[in-house]
Structure formats: C-alpha cells, structure tokens
C-alpha positions as CSV (number, residue, x, y, z in Angstrom):
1,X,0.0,0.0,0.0
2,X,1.5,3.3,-0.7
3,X,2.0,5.7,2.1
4,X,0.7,9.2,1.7
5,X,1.6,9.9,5.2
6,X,2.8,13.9,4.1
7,X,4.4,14.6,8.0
8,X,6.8,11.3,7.3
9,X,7.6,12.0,3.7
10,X,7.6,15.4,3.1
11,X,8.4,16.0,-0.1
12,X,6.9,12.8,-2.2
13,X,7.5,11.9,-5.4
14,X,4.6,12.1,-7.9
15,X,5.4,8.4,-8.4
16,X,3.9,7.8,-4.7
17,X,0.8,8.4,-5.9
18,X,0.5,6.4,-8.7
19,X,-0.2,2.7,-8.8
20,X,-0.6,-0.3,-11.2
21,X,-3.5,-2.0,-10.4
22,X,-5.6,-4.9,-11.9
23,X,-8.5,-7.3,-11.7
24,X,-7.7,-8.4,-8.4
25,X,-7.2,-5.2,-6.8
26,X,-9.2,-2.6,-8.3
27,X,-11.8,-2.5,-5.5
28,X,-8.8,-1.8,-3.1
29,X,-6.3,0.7,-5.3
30,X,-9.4,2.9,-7.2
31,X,-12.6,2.0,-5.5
32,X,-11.8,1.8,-1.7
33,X,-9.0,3.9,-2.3
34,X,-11.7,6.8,-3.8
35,X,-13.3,7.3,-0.3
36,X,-10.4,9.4,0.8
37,X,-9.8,11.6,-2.3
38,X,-10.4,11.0,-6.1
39,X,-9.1,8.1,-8.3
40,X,-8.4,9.1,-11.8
41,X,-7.9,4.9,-13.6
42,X,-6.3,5.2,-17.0
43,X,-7.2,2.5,-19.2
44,X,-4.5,1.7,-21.8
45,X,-2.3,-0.1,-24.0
46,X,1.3,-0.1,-24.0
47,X,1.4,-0.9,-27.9
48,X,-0.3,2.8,-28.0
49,X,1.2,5.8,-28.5
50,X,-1.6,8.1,-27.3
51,X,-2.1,6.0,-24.3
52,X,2.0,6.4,-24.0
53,X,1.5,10.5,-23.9
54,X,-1.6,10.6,-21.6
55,X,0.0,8.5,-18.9
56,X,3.2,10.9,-19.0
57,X,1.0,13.4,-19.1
58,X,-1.0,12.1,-16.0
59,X,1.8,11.0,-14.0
60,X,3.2,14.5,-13.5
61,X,0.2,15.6,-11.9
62,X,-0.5,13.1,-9.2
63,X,-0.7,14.1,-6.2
64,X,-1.6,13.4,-2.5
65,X,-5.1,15.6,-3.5
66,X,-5.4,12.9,-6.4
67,X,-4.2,9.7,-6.9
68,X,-3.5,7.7,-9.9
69,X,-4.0,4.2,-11.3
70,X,-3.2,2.7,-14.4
71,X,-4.6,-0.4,-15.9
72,X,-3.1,-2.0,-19.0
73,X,-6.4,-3.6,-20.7
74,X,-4.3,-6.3,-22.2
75,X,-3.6,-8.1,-19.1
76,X,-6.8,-7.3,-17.4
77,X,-9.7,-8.0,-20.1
78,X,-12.3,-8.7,-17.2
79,X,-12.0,-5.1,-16.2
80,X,-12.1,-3.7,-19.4
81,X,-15.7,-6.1,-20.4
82,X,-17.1,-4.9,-17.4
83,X,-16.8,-0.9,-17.6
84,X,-17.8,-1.6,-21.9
85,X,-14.6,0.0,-22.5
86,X,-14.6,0.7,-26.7
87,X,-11.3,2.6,-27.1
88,X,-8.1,3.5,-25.0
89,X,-7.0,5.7,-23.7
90,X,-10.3,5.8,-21.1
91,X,-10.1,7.7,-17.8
92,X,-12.9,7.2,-15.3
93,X,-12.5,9.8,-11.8
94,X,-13.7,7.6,-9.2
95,X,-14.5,9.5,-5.4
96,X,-17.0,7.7,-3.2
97,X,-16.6,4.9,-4.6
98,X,-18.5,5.5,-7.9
99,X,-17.8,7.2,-11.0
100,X,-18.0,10.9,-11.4
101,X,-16.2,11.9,-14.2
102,X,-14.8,10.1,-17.7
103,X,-13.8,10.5,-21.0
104,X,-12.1,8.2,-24.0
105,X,-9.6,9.8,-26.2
106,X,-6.5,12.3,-25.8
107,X,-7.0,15.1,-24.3
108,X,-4.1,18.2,-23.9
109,X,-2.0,18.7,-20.7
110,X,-4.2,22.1,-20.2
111,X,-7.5,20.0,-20.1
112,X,-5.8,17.4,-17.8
113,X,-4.2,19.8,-15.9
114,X,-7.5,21.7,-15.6
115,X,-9.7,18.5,-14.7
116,X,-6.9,17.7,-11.5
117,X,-7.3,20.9,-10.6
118,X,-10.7,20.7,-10.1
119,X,-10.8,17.5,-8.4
120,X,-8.2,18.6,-6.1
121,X,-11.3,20.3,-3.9
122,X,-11.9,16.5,-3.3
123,X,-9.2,16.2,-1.8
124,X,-8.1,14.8,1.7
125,X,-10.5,12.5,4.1
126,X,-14.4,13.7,2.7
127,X,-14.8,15.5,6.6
128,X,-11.8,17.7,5.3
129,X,-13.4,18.2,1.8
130,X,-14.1,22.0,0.6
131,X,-17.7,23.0,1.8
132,X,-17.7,25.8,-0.4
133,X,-16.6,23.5,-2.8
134,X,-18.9,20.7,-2.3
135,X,-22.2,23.4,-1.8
136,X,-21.3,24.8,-5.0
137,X,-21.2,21.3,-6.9
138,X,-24.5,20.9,-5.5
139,X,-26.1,23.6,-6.3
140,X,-25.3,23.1,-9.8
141,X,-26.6,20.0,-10.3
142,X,-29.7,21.1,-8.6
143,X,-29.8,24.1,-10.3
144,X,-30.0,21.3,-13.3
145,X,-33.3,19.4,-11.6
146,X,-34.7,22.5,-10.8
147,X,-34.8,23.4,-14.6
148,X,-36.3,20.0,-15.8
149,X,-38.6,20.2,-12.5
150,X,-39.7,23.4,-14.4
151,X,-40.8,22.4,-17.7
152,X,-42.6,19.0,-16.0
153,X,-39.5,16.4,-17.0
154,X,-40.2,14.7,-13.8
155,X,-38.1,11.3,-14.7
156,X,-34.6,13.7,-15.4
157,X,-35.5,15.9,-12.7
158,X,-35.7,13.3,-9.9
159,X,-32.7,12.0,-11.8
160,X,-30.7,14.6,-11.3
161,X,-31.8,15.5,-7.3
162,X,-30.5,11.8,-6.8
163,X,-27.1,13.0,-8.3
164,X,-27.3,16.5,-5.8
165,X,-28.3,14.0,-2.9
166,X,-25.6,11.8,-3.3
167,X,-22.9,14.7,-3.9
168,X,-23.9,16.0,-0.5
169,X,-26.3,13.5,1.4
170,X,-27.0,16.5,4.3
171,X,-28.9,18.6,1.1
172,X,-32.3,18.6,2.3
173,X,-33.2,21.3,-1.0
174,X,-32.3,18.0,-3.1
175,X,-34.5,15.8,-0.9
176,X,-37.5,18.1,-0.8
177,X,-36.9,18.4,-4.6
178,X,-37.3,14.2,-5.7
179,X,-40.1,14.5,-2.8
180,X,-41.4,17.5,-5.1
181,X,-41.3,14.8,-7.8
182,X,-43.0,11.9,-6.8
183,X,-46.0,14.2,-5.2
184,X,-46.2,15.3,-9.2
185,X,-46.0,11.5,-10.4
186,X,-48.6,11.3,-7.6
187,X,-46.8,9.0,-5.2
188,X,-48.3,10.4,-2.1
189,X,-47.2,7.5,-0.2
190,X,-43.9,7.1,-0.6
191,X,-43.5,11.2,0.1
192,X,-44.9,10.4,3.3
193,X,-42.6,8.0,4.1
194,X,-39.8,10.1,3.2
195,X,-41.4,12.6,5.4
196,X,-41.5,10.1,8.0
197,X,-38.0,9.4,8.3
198,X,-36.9,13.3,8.6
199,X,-36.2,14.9,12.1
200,X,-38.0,18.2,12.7
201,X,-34.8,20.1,12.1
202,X,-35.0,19.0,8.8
203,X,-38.0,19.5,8.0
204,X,-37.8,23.3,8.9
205,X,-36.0,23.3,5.2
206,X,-38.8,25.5,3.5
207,X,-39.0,22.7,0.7
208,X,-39.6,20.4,3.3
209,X,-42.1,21.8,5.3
210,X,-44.4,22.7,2.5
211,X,-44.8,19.5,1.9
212,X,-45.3,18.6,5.0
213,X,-47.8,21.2,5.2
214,X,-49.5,19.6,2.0
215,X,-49.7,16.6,3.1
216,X,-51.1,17.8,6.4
217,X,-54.4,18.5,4.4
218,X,-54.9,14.5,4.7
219,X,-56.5,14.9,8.2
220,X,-59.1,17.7,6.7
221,X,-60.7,15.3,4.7
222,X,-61.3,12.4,7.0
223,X,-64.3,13.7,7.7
224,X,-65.7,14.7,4.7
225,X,-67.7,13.1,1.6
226,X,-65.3,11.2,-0.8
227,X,-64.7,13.1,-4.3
228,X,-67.6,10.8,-6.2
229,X,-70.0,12.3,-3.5
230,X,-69.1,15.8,-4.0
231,X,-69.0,15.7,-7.3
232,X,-72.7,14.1,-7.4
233,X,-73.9,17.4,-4.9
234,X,-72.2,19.6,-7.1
235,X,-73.7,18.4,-10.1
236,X,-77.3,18.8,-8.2
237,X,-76.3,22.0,-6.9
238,X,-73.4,23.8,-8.9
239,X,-73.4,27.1,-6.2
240,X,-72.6,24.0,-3.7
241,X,-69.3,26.1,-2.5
242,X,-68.4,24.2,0.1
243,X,-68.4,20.8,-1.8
244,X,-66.4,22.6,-4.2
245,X,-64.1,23.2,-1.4
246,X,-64.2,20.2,0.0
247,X,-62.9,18.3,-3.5
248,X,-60.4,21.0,-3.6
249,X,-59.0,19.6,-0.1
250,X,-59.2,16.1,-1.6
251,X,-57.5,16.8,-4.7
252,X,-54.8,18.7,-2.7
253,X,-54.9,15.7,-0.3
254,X,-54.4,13.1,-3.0
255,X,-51.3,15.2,-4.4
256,X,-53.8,16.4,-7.5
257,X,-52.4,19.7,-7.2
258,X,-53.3,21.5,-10.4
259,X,-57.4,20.1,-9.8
260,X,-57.3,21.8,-6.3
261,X,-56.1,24.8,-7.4
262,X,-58.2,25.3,-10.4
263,X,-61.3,24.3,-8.5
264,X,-60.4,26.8,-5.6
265,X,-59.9,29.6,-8.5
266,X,-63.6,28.2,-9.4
267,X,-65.1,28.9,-5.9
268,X,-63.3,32.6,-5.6
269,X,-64.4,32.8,-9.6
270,X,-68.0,32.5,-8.3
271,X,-68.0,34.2,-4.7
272,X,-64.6,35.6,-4.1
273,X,-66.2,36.5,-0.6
274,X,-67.6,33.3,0.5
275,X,-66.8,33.2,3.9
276,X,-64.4,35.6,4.5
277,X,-62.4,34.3,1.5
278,X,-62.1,31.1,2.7
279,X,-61.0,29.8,-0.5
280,X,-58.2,32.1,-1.6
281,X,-56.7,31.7,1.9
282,X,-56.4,28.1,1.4
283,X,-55.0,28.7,-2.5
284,X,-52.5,31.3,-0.9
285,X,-51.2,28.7,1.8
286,X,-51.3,26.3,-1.3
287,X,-48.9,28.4,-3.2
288,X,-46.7,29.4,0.1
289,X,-46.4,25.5,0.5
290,X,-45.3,25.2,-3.3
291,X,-42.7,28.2,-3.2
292,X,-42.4,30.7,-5.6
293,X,-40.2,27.9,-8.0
294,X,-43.0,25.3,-8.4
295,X,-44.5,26.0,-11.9
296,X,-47.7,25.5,-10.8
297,X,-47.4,28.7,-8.3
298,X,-47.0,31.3,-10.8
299,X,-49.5,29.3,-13.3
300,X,-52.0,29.4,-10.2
301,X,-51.4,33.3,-9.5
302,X,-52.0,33.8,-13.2
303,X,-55.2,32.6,-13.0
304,X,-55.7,34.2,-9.7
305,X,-55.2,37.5,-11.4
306,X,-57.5,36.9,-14.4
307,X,-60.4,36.6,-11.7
308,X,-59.6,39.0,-9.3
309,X,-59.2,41.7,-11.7
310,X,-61.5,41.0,-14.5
C-alpha cells in the first residue's frame, strides 16, 4: 500500500501516488481507495502511443489531492468487459466509490491539468473536503433538476436530485426536490414515508415543510364526503361552494395539485367572498407550501389575477 503519510515523507514523489492495479485489486487501489480523495484509472495499451502521452502526461500531476491508477487492458480484459470500454486511452475519476467523471480519447496537458485541478477540492479524508466547494457542486446539479422540474420532466428531474443528494447527502433542497417529484408522479405515499424518516430540524427546510404542510391537508378530509359524493352534490347543486371546497381539499390531499387549485380559482371565480375568503386563503397557503419555484405557483397566480381583476 503506498504511504501518503505527508508529515513522514515530506516532499513525495509524484510516483507515490501512482499505482498499477488490476482485476484483483481494483476495488482496493481505485474504489476503496476513492473514499479518501479521487481516483483518476487510466485504461490503456502499452502498444499505443496516445495511451504512452496521456500516462506521462497524467503521471506529472498526481498528487496526495489525487491519486493515480493505471490499468493495462491487455492483461486485465475482465475489467475492461465490465466498464464496456470501446477505445483506449479511457479515464474514469472515481471518489465515493463510484464514478464521477470520464472520458475516452486524448485530451491536452491544459485539459488534464484543468480536470486535476478541479478535483483537487476533493481532496483529503471527505470531513476535510471544501464546503464551499462541495455546496457549490450541489447547487449546480440542482440548479439542473430545478430546470427540468420546471418544464414538467419529472423522470430527469428526480434524476438529477439523486445525483445533488448523493454529492452531499446533508442537502435537504435535493430531498425536498425528488419528494417534489413523486407528489407530481402522484406518489403520495412514498412522500410520506420520506417525510417520515426526517427529524424536525430537517424538515424546517422551507421545501420540506411545505410538503409537510401539503400533506397535512390529509386529516381535513377524513371527515368529509369522498370526491364521487361531492361531485354528485355539485352536479345537483353547482353554487354547492363548500363541496367545491371540500374536493379542492381532496384533490390537494391526493397530491392532484393542479385540480385543487383550479377548483379553488372556481369557488373565488363565483363568490370571491364566501366566507371571509375562505378559499383564496387556502389557494394562498397552497402556493406558500409550493414556493415561488414550483411551476404550478405562478401558473396558479396567473389565473388568480384573471379573476380577481376582471
């Protein structure tokens, strides 16, 4: 095992931080060895040329920050079935354990340069990681999820929260965001259950809690006609407000949150009064609970507008 002990050696080598590795000990050199700072694995061929130039190329900038292993497909076949390599060179960045980064083909010593650079922010034990660092990376990707959350891509949305979540497993903004997600696949269950497992500092995360606040609306129905009921008193009655209000509760309830907005808009469309504006209250808590990035918040307060000032 190479030491990277910096207070017994301390002016290394780049060559202490590079390793050959192979079928046998890949988990240990790239994978287990990822958990304390990043892997880069070169994949190559010593018959290549390019392959020749990229691990020169490499080997100059490893460092304590990031490490270095080289596999030589020829001799290790196994490994190079199972990660579907098609060309050398490949580099996969492992940290974590898992892949983060890759690319097949040469690149130039400023793009390598300028990849190690960035992963040296990964560097060290993760409790010594960058915050800053780390926060930012997260943001970006959910930055990402919050654009495909957006324009209704749910699947690539939750897709890329799971990416923000495992970054930074503390992001409660990525877990309110795939909760976000399967409420609009209508999974009300399984938010629940997420809900569940949260303490109440977490769920102070203003993401969070409006969910929790949504799915509060559960015990306001339990007493109430199911939605095949209401809808049968509001056919026989259409000025029946408050069964429109009640299968506005049950839609919200059920996670159908564009039906219990629209028929709240419907109530205020008829009586924007009706007792003491009962139902624009409830659409404004609605909307609070949603936060001002939900697309269905400043759809909602478009319509809002078109009745209150028409």
């Amino acid at each position: 095992m190479i030491d990277l002990n910096l207070n017994t050696q301390p002016k290394p080598s780049p060559a202490s931080f590079i390793k050959d590795t192979d079928e046998l000990n890949f988990e240990q050199d790239v994978l287990q060895a990822s958990m304390e700072r990043p892997v880069i694995a070169l994949f190559y061929s010593p018959a290549s040329a390019i392959c020749k130039q990229m691990a020169a190329a490499l080997e100059k900038l490893a460092s304590a920050a990031v490490l270095l292993a080289r596999v030589d497909i020829t001799r290790n076949p196994g490994l190079a079935q199972a990660l579907r390599l098609e060309a050398v060179p490949t580099v996969y960045v492992f940290h974590q354990g898992r892949p983060i980064d890759g690319f097949t083909g040469a690149k130039t010593d400023a793009e390598l340069k300028s990849m190690v650079d960035d992963l040296k922010k990964f560097g060290g034990a993760p409790e010594e990681m960058d915050k800053a660092a780390l926060a930012e990376q997260t943001k970006k990707i959910r930055d990402e999820a919050d654009a495909f959350f957006g324009q209704g891509n749910l699947d690539a949305a939750m897709e890329r929260y799971a990416t923000a979540l495992e970054t930074d497993p503390s992001d409660m903004e990525a877990l309110a965001g795939i909760g976000w997600c399967l409420l609009g696949q209508g999974d009300v269950a399984a938010v629940r259950e997420m809900l569940t497992g949260l303490s109440p500092e977490q769920l102070e995360t203003p993401r969070l809690k409006g969910l929790k606040n949504l799915m509060a609306l559960e015990d306001n129905v339990k007493d109430i006609d199911d939605a095949l009921a209401l809808a049968d008193r509001m056919m026989k009655n259409p000025k029946d407000l408050q069964a429109r209000y009640d299968l506005a509760q049950r839609h919200l309830a059920a996670g159908q949150l564009e039906k219990g907005i629209d028929t709240l808009i419907g109530i205020i469309r008829l009586d924007r009064e009706w007792q003491e504006q009962k139902a624009r209250k409830l659409l404004l808590e609605v909307f609070e609970s949603l936060g001002n990035a939900h697309p269905l918040t400043s759809s909602g307060r478009r319509k809002l507008s078109s009745v209150l000032f028409s």
